[in-house]
C-alpha positions in Angstrom: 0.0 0.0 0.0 1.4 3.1 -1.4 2.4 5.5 2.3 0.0 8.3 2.7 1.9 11.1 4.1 2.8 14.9 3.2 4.7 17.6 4.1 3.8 21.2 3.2 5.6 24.3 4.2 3.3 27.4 3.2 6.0 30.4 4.3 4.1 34.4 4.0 4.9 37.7 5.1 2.4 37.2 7.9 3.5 33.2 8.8 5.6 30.6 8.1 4.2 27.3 8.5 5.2 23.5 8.2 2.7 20.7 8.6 3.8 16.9 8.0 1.3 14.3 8.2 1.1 10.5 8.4 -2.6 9.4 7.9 -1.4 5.4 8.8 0.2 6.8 11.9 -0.1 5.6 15.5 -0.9 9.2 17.0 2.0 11.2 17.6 2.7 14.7 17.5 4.5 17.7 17.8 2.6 21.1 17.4 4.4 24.4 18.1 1.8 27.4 17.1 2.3 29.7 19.8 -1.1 29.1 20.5 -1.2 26.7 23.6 -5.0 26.3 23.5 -5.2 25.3 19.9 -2.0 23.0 20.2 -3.9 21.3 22.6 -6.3 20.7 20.3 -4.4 19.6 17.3 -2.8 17.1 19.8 -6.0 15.6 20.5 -6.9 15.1 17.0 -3.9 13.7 16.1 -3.9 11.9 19.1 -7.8 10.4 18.3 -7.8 9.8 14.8 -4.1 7.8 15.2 -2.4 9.9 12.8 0.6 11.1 13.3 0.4 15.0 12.7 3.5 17.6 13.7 3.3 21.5 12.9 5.3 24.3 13.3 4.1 27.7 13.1 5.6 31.1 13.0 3.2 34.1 12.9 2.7 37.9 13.5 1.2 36.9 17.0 2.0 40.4 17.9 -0.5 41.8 15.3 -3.2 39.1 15.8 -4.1 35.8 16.3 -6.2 35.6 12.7 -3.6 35.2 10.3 -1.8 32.0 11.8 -4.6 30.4 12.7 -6.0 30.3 9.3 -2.6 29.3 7.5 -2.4 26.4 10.4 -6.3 25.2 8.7 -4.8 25.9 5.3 -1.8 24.1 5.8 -3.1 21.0 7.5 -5.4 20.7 5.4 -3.1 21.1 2.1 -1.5 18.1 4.2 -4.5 15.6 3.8 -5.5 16.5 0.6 -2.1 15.3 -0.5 -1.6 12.3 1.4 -5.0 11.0 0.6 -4.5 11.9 -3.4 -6.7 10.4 -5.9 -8.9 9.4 -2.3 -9.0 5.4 -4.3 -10.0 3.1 -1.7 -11.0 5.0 1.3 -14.2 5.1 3.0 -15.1 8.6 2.7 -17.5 9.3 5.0 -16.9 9.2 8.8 -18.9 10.7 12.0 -18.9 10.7 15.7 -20.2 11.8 18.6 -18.0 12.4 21.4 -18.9 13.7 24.8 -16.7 15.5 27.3 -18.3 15.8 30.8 -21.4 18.4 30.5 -20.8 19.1 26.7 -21.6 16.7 23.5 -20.6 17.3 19.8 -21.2 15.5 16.9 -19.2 15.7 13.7 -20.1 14.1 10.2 -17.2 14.7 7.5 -17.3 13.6 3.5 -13.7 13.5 1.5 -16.0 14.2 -1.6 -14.1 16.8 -3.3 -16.3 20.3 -2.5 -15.6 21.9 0.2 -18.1 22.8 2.6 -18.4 23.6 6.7 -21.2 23.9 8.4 -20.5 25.0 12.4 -22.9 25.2 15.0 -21.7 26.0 18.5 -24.2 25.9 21.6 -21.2 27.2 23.9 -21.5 31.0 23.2 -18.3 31.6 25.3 -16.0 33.8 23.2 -12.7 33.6 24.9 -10.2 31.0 26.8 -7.9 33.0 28.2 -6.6 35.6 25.3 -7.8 33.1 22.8 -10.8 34.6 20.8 -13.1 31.2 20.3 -14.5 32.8 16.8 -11.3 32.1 15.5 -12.0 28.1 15.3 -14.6 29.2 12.6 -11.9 30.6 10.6 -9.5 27.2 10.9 -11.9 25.2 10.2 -13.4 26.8 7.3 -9.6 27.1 5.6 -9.1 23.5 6.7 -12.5 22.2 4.7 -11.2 24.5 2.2 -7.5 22.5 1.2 -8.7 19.4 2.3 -12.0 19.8 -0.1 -14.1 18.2 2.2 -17.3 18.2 4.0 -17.5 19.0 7.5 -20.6 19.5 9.8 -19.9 20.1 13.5 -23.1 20.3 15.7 -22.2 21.0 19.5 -25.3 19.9 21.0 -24.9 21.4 24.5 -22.3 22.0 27.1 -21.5 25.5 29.3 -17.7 25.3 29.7 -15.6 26.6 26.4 -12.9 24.2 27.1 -14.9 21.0 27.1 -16.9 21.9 24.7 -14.2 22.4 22.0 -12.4 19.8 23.4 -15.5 17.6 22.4 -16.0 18.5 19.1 -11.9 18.0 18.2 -12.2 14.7 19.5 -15.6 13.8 17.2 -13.7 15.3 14.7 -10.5 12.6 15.1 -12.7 9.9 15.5 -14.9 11.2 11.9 -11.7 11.4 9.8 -10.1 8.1 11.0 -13.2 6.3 10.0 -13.4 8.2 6.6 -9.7 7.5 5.8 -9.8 4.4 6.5 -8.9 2.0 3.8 -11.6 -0.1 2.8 -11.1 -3.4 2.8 -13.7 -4.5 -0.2 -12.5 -2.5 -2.7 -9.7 0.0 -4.1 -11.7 2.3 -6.1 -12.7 5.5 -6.0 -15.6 5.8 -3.5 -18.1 8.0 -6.5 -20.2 6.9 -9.0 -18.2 9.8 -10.7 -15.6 7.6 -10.9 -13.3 10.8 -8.9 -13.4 12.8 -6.6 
């Protein structure tokens, strides 16, 4: 089976970015963003989906969070559209739901090409610590983006900001390790299209 991994450096006046990716991975990491809470929770999905995932990011942090957390979502996800390439032989589809404490998230996710996010967050807590929360909408929309896929997130219920993220991250590794996974009864490409 041909190794499914990719590296991709995407270097700007405003960031400089590395993301390498092994989709057959056994969950290890390495994530540097300068951005403790949303290292935490690219740990977690690599961590969850078993894939191993390391970034390193340099950004205008000084000037605002914005810009390198959208070039993180770009780059990652510029990651698995490579690795997965022609997509022959996965599953496609994946979805969880994943509970942490009070909150409960569900994601659904389709490698089907066209990009599309749909986000709906019950927690309306806008900040842990100095990171802004509306942000996450802006990774995860340049993430769908690269990695033309579908996502839908629906965070049912749950008060606290961190749980509640750290539930939908979570639904999100267990989604894309289901989609990506190979499928064992056949190798084509999982369209009537005949591509994705």
């Amino acid at each position: 089976m041909k190794k499914r991994t990719a590296k991709i450096r995407r270097k700007t006046r405003e960031t400089d970015v590395e993301a390498q990716l092994n989709v057959d991975g056994r969950g290890a990491y390495s994530v540097n963003t300068g951005l403790p809470f949303l290292d935490h929770m690219l740990e977690l999905l690599a961590k969850h989906a078993k894939m191993d995932i390391r970034i390193q990011a340099k950004g205008d942090l000084r000037v605002d969070y914005h810009h390198t957390v959208e070039d993180i979502g770009l780059t990652l996800g510029m990651a698995f559209d490579q690795a997965l390439g022609a997509r022959r032989g996965i599953r496609r589809y994946g979805w969880s739901f994943v509970p942490m404490d009070e909150a409960l998230s569900r994601v659904v996710v389709d490698f089907s090409g066209r990009p599309f996010l749909k986000r709906e967050m019950a927690c309306r807590r806008k900040k842990i610590l100095d990171f802004d929360l509306a942000l996450m909408e802006d990774f995860f929309r340049a993430f769908t983006i690269q990695a033309r896929m579908n996502l839908h997130i629906a965070q049912f219920y749950g008060e606290e900001a961190h749980h509640a993220h750290e539930s939908v991250f979570k639904a999100l590794a267990l989604a894309m390790r289901q989609a990506c996974e190979q499928d064992p009864r056949g190798r084509s490409v999982p369209s009537s299209k005949g591509r994705i």
